[in-house]
NUSE-102299 format. One record per residue (C-alpha): residue in three letters; x, y, z negated. Coordinates in pm, 1 decimal. Example, Ala and Ser with C-alpha at 12.3 -4.5 7.8 and 13.67 -1.06 7.14 Angstrom:
% NUSE-102299
- rest px py pz
- ala 1230.0 -450.0 -780.0
- ser 1367.0 -106.0 -714.0
% end
This chain:
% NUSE-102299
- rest px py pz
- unk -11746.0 148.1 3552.7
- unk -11718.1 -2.1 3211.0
- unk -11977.3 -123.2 2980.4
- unk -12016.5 190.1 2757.1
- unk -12010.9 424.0 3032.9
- unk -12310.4 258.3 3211.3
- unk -12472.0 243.7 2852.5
- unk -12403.1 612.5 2811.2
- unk -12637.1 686.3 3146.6
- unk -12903.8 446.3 3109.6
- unk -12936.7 602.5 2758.5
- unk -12912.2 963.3 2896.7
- unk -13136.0 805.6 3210.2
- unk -13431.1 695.6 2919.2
- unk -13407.5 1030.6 2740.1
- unk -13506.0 1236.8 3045.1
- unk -13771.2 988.6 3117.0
- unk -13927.9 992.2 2743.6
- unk -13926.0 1375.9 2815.9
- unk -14085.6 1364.2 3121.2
- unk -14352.8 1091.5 3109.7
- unk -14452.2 1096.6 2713.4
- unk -14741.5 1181.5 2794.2
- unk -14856.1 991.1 3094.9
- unk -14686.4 677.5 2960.2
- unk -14603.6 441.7 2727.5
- unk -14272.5 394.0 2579.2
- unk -14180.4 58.5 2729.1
- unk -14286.3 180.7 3067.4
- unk -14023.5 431.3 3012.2
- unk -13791.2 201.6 2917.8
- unk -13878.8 -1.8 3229.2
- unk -13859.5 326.4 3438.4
- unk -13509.1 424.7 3314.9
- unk -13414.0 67.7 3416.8
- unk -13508.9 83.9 3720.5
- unk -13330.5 455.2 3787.3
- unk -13023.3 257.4 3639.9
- unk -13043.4 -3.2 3879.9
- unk -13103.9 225.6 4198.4
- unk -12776.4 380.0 4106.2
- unk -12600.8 44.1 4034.0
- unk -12557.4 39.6 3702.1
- unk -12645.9 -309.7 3544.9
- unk -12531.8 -347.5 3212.9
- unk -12920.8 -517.1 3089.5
- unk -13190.0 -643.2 3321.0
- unk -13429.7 -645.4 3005.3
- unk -13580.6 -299.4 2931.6
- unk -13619.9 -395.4 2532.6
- unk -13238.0 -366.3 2549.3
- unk -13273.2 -4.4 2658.9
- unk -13511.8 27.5 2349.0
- unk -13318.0 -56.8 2118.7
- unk -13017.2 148.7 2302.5
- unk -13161.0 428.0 2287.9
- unk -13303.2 350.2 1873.3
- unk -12918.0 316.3 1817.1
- unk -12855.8 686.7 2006.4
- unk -13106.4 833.0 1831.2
- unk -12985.3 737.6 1471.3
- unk -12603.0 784.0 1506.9
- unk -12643.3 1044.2 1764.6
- unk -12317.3 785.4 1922.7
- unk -12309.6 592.0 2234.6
- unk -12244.2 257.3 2066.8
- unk -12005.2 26.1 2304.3
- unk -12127.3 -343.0 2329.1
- unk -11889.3 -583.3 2457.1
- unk -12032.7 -801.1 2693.1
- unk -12107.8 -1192.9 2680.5
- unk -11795.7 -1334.4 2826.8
- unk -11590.3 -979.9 2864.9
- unk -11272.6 -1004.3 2696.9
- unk -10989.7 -712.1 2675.0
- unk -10773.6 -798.5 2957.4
- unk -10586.9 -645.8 3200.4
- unk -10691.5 -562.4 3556.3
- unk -10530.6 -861.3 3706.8
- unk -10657.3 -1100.2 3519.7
- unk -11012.9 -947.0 3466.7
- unk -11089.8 -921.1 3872.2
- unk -10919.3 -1302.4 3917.4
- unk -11074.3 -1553.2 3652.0
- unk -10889.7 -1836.9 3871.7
- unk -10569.5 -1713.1 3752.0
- unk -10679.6 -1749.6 3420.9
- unk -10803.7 -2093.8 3474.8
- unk -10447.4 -2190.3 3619.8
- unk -10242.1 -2057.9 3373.5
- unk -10417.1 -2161.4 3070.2
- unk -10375.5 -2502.5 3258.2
- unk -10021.0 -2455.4 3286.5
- unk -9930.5 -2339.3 2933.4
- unk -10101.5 -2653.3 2793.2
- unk -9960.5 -2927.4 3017.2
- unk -9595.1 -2776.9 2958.2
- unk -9632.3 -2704.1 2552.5
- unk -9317.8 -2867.4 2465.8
- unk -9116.0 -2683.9 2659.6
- unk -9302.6 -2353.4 2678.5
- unk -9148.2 -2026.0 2748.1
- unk -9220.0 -1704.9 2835.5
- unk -8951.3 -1695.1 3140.7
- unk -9090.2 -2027.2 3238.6
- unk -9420.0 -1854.6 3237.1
- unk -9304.3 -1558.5 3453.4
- unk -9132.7 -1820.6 3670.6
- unk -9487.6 -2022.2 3744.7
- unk -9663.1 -1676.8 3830.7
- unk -9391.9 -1566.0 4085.0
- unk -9315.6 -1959.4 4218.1
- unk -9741.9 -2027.6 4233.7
- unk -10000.7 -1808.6 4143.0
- unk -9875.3 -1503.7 4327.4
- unk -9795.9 -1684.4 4671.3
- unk -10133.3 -1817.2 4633.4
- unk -10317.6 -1452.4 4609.5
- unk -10123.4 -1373.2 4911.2
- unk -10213.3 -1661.4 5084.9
- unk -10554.6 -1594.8 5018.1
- unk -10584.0 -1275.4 5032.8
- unk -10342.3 -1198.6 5359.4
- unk -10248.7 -1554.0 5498.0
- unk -9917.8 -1479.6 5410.6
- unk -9673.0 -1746.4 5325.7
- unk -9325.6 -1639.9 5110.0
- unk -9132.7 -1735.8 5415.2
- unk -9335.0 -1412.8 5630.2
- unk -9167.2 -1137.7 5695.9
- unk -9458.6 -945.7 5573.4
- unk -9492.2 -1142.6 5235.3
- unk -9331.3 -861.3 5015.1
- unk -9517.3 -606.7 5155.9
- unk -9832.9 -766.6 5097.7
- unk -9733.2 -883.5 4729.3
- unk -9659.6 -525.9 4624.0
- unk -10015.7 -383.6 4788.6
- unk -10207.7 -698.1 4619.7
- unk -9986.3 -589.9 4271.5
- unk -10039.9 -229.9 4329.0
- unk -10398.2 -264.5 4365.8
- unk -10364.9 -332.5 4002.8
- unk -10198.1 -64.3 3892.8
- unk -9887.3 -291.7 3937.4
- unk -9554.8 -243.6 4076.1
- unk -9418.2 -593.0 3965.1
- unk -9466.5 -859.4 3694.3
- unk -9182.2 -854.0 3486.5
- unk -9095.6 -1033.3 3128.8
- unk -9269.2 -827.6 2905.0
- unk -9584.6 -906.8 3144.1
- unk -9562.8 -1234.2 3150.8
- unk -9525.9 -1204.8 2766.3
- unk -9852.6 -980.6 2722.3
- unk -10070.4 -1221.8 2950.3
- unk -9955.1 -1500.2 2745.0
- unk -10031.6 -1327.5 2441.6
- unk -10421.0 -1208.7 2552.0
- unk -10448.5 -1584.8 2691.8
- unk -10452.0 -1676.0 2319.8
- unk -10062.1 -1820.4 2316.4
- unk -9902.0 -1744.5 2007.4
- unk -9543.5 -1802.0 1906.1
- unk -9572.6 -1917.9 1534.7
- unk -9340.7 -2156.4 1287.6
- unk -9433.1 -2513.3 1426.1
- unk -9708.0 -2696.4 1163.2
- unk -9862.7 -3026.8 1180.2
- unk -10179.1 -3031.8 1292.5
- unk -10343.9 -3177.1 1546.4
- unk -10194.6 -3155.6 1920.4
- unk -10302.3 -3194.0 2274.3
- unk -10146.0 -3572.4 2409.2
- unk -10214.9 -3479.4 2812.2
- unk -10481.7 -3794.4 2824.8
- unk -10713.0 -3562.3 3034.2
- unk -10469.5 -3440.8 3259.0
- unk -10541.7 -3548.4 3658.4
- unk -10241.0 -3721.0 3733.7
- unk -10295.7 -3891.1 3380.3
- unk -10656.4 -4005.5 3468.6
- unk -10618.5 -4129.7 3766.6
- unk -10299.6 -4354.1 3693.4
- unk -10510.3 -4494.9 3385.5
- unk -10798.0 -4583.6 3653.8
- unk -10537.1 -4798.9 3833.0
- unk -10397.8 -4941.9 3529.3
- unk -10744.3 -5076.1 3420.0
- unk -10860.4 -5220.5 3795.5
- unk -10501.4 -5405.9 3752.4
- unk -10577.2 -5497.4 3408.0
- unk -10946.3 -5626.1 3506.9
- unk -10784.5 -5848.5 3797.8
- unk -10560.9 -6006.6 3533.1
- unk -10797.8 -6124.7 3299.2
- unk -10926.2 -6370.9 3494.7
- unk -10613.5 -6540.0 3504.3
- unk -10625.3 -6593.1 3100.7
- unk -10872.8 -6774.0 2850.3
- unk -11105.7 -6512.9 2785.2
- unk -11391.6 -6652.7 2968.1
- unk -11687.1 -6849.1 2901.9
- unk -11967.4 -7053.3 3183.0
- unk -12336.8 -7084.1 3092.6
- unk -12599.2 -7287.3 3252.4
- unk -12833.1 -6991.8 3394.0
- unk -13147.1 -7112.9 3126.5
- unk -12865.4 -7040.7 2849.7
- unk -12749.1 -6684.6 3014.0
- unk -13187.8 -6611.4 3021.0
- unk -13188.8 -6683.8 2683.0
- unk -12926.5 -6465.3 2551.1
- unk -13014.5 -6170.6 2809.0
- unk -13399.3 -6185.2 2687.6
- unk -13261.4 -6179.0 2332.0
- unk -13065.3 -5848.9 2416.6
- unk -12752.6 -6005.9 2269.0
- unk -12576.6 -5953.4 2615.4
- unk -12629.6 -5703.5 2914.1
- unk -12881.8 -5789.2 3193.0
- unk -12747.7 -5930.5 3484.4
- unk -12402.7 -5890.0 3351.5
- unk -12263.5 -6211.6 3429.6
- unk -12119.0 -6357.5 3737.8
- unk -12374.9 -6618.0 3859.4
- unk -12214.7 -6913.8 4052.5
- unk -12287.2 -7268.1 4147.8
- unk -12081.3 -7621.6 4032.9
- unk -11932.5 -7846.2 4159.8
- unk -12272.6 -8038.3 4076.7
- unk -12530.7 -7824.7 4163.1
- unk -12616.0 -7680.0 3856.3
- unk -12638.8 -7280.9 3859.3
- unk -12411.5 -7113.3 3635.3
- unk -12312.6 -6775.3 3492.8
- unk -12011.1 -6644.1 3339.3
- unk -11929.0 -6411.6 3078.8
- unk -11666.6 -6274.8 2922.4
- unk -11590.2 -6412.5 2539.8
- unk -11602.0 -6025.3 2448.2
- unk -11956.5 -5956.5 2590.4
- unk -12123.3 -6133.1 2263.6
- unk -11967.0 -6220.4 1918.5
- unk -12125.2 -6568.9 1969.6
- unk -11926.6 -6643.6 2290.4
- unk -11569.2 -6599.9 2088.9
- unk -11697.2 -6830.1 1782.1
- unk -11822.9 -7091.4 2003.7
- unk -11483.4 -7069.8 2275.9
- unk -11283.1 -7069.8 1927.4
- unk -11400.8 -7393.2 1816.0
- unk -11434.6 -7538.1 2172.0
- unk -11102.1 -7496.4 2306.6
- unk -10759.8 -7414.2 2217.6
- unk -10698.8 -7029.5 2287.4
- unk -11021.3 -6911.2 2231.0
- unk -11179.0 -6929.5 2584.2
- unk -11174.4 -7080.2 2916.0
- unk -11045.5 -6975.9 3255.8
- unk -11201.0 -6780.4 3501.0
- unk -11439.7 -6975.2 3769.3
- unk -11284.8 -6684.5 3976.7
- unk -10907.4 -6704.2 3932.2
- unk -10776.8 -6849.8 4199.9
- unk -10591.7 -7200.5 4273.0
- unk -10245.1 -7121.1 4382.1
- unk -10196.8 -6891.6 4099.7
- unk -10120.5 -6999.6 3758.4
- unk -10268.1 -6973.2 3405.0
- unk -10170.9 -6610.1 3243.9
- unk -10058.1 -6543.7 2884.9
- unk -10091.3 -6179.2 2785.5
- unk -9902.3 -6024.1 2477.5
- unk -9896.5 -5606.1 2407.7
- unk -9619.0 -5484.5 2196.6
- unk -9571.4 -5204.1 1923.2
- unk -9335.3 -5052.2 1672.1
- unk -9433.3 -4913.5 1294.0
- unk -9251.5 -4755.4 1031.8
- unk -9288.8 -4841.0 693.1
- unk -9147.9 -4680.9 399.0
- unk -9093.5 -4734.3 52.0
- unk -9193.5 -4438.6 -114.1
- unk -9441.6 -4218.3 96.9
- unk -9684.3 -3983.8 -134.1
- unk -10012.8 -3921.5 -67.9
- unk -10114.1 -3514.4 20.3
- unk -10310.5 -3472.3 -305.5
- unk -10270.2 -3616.5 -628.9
- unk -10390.3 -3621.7 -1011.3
- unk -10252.1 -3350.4 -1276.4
- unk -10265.7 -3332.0 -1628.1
- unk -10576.5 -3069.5 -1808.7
- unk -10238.6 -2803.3 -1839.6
- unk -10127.1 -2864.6 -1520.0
- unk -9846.3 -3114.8 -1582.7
- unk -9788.6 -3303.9 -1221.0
- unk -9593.6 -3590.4 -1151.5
- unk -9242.6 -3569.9 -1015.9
- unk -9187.6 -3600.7 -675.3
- unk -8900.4 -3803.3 -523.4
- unk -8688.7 -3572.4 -278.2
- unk -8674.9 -3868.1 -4.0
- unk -8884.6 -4162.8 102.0
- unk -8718.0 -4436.9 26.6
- unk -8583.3 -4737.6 227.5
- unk -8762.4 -4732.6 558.6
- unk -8850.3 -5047.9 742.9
- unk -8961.2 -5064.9 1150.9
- unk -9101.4 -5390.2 1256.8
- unk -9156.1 -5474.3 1628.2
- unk -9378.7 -5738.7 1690.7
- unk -9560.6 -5880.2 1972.2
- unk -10000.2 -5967.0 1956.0
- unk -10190.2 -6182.2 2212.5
- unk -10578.3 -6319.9 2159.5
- unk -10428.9 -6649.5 2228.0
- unk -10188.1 -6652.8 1925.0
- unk -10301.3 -6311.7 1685.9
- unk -9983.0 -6174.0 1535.8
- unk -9650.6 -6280.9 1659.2
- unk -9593.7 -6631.8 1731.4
- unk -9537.9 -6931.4 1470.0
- unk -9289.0 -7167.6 1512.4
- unk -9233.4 -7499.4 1363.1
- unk -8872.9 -7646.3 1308.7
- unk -8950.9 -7901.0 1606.5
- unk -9068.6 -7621.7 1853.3
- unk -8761.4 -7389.7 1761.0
- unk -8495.2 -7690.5 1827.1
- unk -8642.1 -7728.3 2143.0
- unk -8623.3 -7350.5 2204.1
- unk -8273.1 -7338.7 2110.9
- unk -8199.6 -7664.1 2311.7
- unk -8290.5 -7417.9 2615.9
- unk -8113.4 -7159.8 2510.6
- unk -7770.6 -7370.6 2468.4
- unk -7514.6 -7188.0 2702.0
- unk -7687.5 -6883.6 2832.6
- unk -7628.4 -6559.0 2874.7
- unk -7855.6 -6235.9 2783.4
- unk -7940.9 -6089.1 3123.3
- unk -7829.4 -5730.3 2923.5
- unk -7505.1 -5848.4 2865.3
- unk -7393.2 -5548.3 2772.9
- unk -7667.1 -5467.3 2503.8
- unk -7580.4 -5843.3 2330.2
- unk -7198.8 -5723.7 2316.9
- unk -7294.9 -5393.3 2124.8
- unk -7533.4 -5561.5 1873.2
- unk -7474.1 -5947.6 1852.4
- unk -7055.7 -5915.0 2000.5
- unk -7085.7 -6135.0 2258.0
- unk -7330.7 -6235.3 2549.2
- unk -7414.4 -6558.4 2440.4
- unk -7744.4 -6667.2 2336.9
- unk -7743.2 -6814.7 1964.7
- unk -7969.9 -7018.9 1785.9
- unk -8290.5 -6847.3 1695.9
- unk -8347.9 -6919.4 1315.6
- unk -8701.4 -6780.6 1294.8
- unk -8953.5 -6669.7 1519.8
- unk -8891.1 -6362.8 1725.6
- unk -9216.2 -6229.6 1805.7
- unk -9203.0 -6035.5 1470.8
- unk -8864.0 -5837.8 1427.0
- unk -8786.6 -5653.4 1085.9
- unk -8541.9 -5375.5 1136.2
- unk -8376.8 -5163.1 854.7
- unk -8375.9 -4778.2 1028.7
- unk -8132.1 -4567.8 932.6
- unk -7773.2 -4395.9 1007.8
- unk -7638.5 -4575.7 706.1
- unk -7850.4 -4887.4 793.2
- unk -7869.5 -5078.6 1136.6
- unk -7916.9 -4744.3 1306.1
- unk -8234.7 -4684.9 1505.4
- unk -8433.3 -4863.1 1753.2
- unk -8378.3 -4849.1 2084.1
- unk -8403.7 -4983.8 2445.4
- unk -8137.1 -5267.3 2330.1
- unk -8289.0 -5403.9 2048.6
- unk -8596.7 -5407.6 2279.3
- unk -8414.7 -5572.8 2565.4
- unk -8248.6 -5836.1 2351.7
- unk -8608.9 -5947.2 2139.1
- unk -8792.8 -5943.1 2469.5
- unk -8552.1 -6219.4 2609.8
- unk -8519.3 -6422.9 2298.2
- unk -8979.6 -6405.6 2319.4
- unk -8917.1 -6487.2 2692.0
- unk -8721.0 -6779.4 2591.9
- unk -8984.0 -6922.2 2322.7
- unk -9246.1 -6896.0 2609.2
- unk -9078.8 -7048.3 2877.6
- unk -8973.0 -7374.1 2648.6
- unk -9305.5 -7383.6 2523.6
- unk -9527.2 -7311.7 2800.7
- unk -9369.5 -7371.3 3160.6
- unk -9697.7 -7396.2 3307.5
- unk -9793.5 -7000.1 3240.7
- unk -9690.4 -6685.8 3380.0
- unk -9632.7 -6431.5 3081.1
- unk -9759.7 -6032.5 3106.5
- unk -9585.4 -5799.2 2861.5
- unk -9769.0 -5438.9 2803.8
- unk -9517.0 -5186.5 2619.5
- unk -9627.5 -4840.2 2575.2
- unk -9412.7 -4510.5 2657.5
- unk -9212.5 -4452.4 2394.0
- unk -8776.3 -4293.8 2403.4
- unk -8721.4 -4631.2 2214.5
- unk -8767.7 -4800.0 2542.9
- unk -8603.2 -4609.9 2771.0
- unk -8235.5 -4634.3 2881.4
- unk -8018.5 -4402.8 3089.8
- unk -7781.1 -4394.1 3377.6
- unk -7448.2 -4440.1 3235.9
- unk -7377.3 -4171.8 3402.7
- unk -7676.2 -3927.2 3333.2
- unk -7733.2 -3578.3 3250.1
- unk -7758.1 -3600.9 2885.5
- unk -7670.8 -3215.2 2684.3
- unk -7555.4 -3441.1 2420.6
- unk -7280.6 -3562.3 2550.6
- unk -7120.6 -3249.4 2745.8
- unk -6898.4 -3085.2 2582.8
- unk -6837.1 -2750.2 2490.7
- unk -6441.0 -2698.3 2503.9
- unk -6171.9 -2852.5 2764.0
- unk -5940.3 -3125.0 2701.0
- unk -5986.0 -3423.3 2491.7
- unk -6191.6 -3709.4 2572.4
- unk -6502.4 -3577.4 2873.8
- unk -6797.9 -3798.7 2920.6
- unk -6885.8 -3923.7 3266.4
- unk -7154.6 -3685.0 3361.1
- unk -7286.4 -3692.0 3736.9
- unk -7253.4 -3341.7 3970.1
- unk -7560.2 -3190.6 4078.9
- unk -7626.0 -3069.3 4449.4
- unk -7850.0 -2792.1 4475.9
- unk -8045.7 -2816.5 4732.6
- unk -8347.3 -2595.3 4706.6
- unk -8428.8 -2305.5 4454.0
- unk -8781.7 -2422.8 4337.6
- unk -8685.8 -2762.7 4081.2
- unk -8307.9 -2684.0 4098.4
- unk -8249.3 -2273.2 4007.7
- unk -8558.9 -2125.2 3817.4
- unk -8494.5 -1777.8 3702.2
- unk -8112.2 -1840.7 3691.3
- unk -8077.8 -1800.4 4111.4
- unk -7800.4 -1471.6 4037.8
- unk -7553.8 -1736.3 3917.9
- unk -7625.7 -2050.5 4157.7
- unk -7653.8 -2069.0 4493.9
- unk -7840.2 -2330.1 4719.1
- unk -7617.5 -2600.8 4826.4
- unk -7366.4 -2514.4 4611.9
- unk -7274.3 -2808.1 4286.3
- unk -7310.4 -2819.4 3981.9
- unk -7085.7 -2948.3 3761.9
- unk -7159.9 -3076.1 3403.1
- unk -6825.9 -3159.7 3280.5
- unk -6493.0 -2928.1 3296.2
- unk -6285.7 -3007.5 3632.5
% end
């Protein structure tokens, strides 16, 4: 029973009882009364007899049954009303997969997971059972179902709140809170933690000195690692980043801004850390609003942005941004380099013609790279390759005594492929002439390999990407 219907009684249920008790009663007791008749008959649209009041005000003035939609009632179908898990699930869905979204690979996540789910729930049924299809048409049919086709799939989408609109900027959902996202990022930071105390980022107190700070509040309580020297003298560490006055001091104390860790261990060796990033600059990029004349005279746009520049660099606390070198520290880096090879030979032929290492004329650490088709093309996992070796070169002439940790981010420009990988770029559409090198395909199961396309494949059956 919907929510007007059970207003339509209660209403009808407070009339007779207005009627009948007038005069022995109050009108909020016969609010309360009709209520409770309401309730004995299960209807519970209110629990609060003031909302029969003013019900029945409404009915009185209009002379209409006036239909409230219910805190959190929306207008959805049957299915989805009675199973608020399958909402949950596919909302889920539809967000982690917005770049590719579809309304067939919608339809193909209901019939690969939610509905073996229900089943399972509902029947202990598994898709392998005999039995399953039987039991998937009752549990559809019980929803005035006979199956979930396309055009379903396409009207839960649409009362989800998906749309299918002209792509706009604005602002987008990056996945940082998904699980498998989360919990990979928890890893990454316990790694990360163990590694600092491998590099200068540390400072040691004499315990009187860590009192004194703590009791000032300009560090945490007890947020220091107390220890003992060599001498007897009780200690506490810190890291430089737990008080601005512990990186000014380790700056003009010491030569990369901090000491080691008391913790780091003796067989291991000193750590240098750099992170590395790309940015775009361009010559002409306007701003989204601008001046205009008192009769609307504007400035004249320029129909493209200009030359575009993409610099690559390489930060560390030890050095700030890039790396300097001196004329004396870049002989001896090229005296190193005399004779070798790039480990990606291949990438050096492409971009330099040959695999041998040259002389290094300026620092690497900061590379300035002119993007274009009609320039030196775009960035990618080469050019990476090729300016990570010539960095790995600078440090290992420089500083034999370290270990080196480079972060990169996830980014296409770092990525390379099989030579041989599935790429839709490079199959072509026709036969003869020149065919890339594309691998075959075995398909071995239908969920990951077939989708909605299982009338043309078959299971262990291949796939080939290139014409035979």
């Amino acid at each position: 029973m919907d929510g007007a219907t059970e207003s339509k009684h209660i209403i009808i249920g407070t009339y007779r009882c207005k009627k009948k008790w007038e005069i022995i009663k109050n009108w909020d007791a016969c609010c309360e009364e009709a209520l409770q008749e309401g309730n004995m008959i299960g209807l519970h649209s209110t629990k609060n007899s003031r909302t029969i009041h003013n019900w029945y005000q409404d009915f009185r003035k209009e002379r209409k049954i006036k239909v409230n939609v219910l805190p959190g009632k929306h207008n959805l179908p049957p299915f989805l009303q009675q199973n608020p898990g399958v909402i949950i699930a596919l909302k889920e869905f539809g967000r982690e997969h917005l770049h590719e979204l579809s309304v067939e690979l919608f339809l193909v996540h209901i019939h690969d997971k939610i509905l073996p789910k229900l089943v399972k729930d509902t029947t202990n049924a598994d898709p392998t059972d005999e039995r399953y299809n039987n039991d998937l048409v009752a549990l559809l049919g019980r929803f005035g179902l006979s199956s979930v086709s396309i055009s379903t799939a396409c009207q839960w989408m649409k009362c989800l709140g998906f749309k299918f609109q002209v792509r706009k900027k604005c602002y987008y959902f990056d996945g940082h809170k998904k699980l498998a996202t989360v919990e990979s990022r928890k890893k990454f930071i316990h790694c990360y933690l163990t590694y600092e105390w491998l590099a200068h980022w540390w400072i040691q107190l004499t315990e009187e000195e860590s009192t004194e700070y703590e009791n000032k509040g300009l560090v945490p309580q007890n947020s220091g690692y107390h220890y003992s020297s060599d001498t007897g003298i009780n200690m506490v560490e810190y890291h430089v980043d737990s008080c601005s006055d512990f990186q000014e001091r380790m700056n003009k104390e010491t030569l990369f801004g901090g000491n080691l860790s008391v913790r780091k261990e003796e067989n291991k060796r000193p750590l240098l850390i750099f992170g590395h990033d790309e940015a775009i600059f361009k010559q002409f990029l306007p701003t989204k609003k601008s001046w205009c004349g008192p009769n609307g005279e504007t400035a004249l746009v320029l129909k493209d942005e200009g030359q575009g520049l993409m610099i690559s660099a390489f930060q560390s606390r030890e050095f700030g941004f890039g790396y300097h070198l001196d004329d004396e520290q870049l002989a001896k880096v090229n005296f190193g380099r005399r004779g070798e090879k790039h480990l990606d030979e291949e990438a050096a032929k492409k971009y330099k013609g040959n695999s041998l290492k040259g002389n290094l004329k300026e620092s690497p650490f900061i590379f300035v790279f002119e993007y274009g088709a009609s320039n030196e093309s775009y960035w990618c996992y080469e050019h990476m390759m090729l300016q990570l070796e010539d960095c790995l070169d600078v440090l290992k002439a420089l500083h034999p005594q370290y270990d080196f940790l480079i972060l990169f981010d996830h980014s296409c420009g770092h990525d390379k492929q099989q030579p041989n990988g599935l790429n839709v770029e490079n199959m072509s559409k026709n036969y003869g002439g020149q065919q890339s090198f594309l691998q075959s395909t075995i398909i071995k199961q239908e969920e990951g390999y077939l989708g909605p396309y299982q009338c043309t494949l078959a299971v262990s059956s291949v796939q080939n990407f290139v014409f035979q």
